[in-house]
C-alpha positions, 0 to 999 in steps of 0.5 A, a space after each residue: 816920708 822918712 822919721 827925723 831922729 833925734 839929734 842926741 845934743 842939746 837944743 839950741 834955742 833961737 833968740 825968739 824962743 819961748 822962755 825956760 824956767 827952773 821948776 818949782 823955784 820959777 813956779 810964780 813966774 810960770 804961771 805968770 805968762 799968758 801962753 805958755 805953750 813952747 816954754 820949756 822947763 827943768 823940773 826936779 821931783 822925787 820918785 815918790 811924786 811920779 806915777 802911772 795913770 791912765 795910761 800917762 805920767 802924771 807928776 805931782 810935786 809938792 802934793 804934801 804941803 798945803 798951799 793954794 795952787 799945785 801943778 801937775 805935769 803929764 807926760 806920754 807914758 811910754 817915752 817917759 819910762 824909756 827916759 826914766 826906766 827906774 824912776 820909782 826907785 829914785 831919791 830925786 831925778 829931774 825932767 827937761 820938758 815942753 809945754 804942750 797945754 796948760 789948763 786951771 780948774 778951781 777947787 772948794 775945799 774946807 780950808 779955802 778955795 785950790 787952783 790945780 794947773 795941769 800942764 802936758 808936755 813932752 821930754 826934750 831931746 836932749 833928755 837922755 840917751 835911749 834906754 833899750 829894754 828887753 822886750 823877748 828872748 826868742 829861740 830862732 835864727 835870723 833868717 838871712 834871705 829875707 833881711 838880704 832881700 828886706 826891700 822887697 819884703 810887701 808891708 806889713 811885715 810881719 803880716 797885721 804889723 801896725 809899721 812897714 817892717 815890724 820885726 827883723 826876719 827870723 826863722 825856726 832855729 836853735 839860736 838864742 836872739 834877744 829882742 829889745 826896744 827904744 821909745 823917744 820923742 822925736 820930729 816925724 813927717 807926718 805931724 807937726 809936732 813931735 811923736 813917739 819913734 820907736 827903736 827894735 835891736 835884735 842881738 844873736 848871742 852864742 852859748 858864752 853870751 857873746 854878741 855873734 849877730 845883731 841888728 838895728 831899725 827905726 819901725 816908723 820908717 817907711 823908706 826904703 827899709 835897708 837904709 834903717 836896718 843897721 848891722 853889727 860889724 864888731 866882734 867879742 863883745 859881751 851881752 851885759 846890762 848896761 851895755 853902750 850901743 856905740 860898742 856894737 859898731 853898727 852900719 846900715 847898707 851904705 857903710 853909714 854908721 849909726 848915730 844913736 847911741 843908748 843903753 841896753 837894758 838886759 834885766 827887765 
């Protein structure tokens, strides 16, 4: 069952498309339709309405003003902070998401009775480009064989690894490697909905910092293993925050260049 990854354009909606809303100016009109399930909407929020609980990303617009209603929009943590990597430092920024659910619990409270909507939903695709932090600086060498002979490697790999191949093979050595991970939502085989599809590049880098090895995988592949492992093909290029994976020129075994293009995120 192969991962469909996502298309990094924007959605394309069909004539018989749930409807899309402009939040918080089309909130009336939102909380107007029946099922809401499939809508989508652009939401636009301060970094000061955003924050972690419970595991998700809670977003809470207009908390501050008393009013009769408030909406809260939850998100899937890890796909969130991937999208938005410094979104508690940010004035403003705005979310493009899918409704999921939403659900209405009535409140008394001294002024009155409060109506607070919960809405969970996903990022669209469309979001942003994948933000790839830096999970691990390790001191080791990639180990050669095994990435040559990867389609042979017995899942798990490495040995209790929740994926087929969790890691990139390496072994003891005196090179520097840093590890880096991407988390998207994305259209998966096994559900019918969209899920979390993670992303593991591994760069070597000599003592100038420049880019001499590197590789990329989508860990819930489960194919054959070398068709997701992608590989540098270019040269002189230099570990820096910020740098566009596009820049790395990357192939799998076929000569397929790789269709993601993201963000390395090297300052954690």
């Amino acid at each position: 069952m192969r991962p469909m990854t996502l298309a990094l354009c924007a959605l394309t909606l069909s004539a018989q498309a749930a409807p899309s809303f402009k939040l918080p100016d089309d909130n009336h009109a939102f909380l107007q339709i029946e099922q809401p399930q499939g809508a989508t909407f652009e939401l636009t929020l301060g970094g000061d309405e955003i924050a972690l609980r419970d595991g998700k990303i809670h977003c809470e617009p207009g908390t501050r003003v008393r009013r009769a209603y408030y909406i809260h929009y939850v998100f899937e943590a890890a796909a969130f902070q991937a999208a938005f990597p410094d979104y508690a430092k940010r004035d403003q920024l705005t979310v493009r998401g899918r409704v999921a659910s939403r659900t209405l619990k009535g409140h008394e409270v001294p002024v009155g009775h409060i109506r607070v909507y919960t809405v969970e939903a996903t990022l669209l695709p469309s979001q942003a480009p994948p933000i790839y932090a830096l999970q691990a600086t390790l001191k080791a060498e990639f180990d050669q064989a095994l990435i040559k002979g990867i389609d042979g490697i017995t899942p798990p790999y490495p040995e209790g690894s929740a994926y087929q191949i969790g890691a990139i093979p390496t072994r003891p050595g005196e090179g520097k490697i840093y590890q880096f991970q991407a988390v998207v939502l994305g259209d998966v085989s096994y559900r019918d909905h969209k899920a979390p599809i993670h992303y593991l590049l591994m760069l070597k880098v000599d003592d100038s910092e420049q880019i001499v090895e590197g590789y990329h995988y989508t860990l819930e592949w489960s194919d054959s293993p070398s068709i997701a492992l992608y590989r540098l093909t270019t040269m002189g290029v230099k570990l820096v925050d910020g740098l566009k994976l596009s820049k790395l020129a990357m192939v799998n075994s076929e000569g397929q260049a790789l269709a993601i293009d993201g963000t390395i995120q090297l300052i954690k």
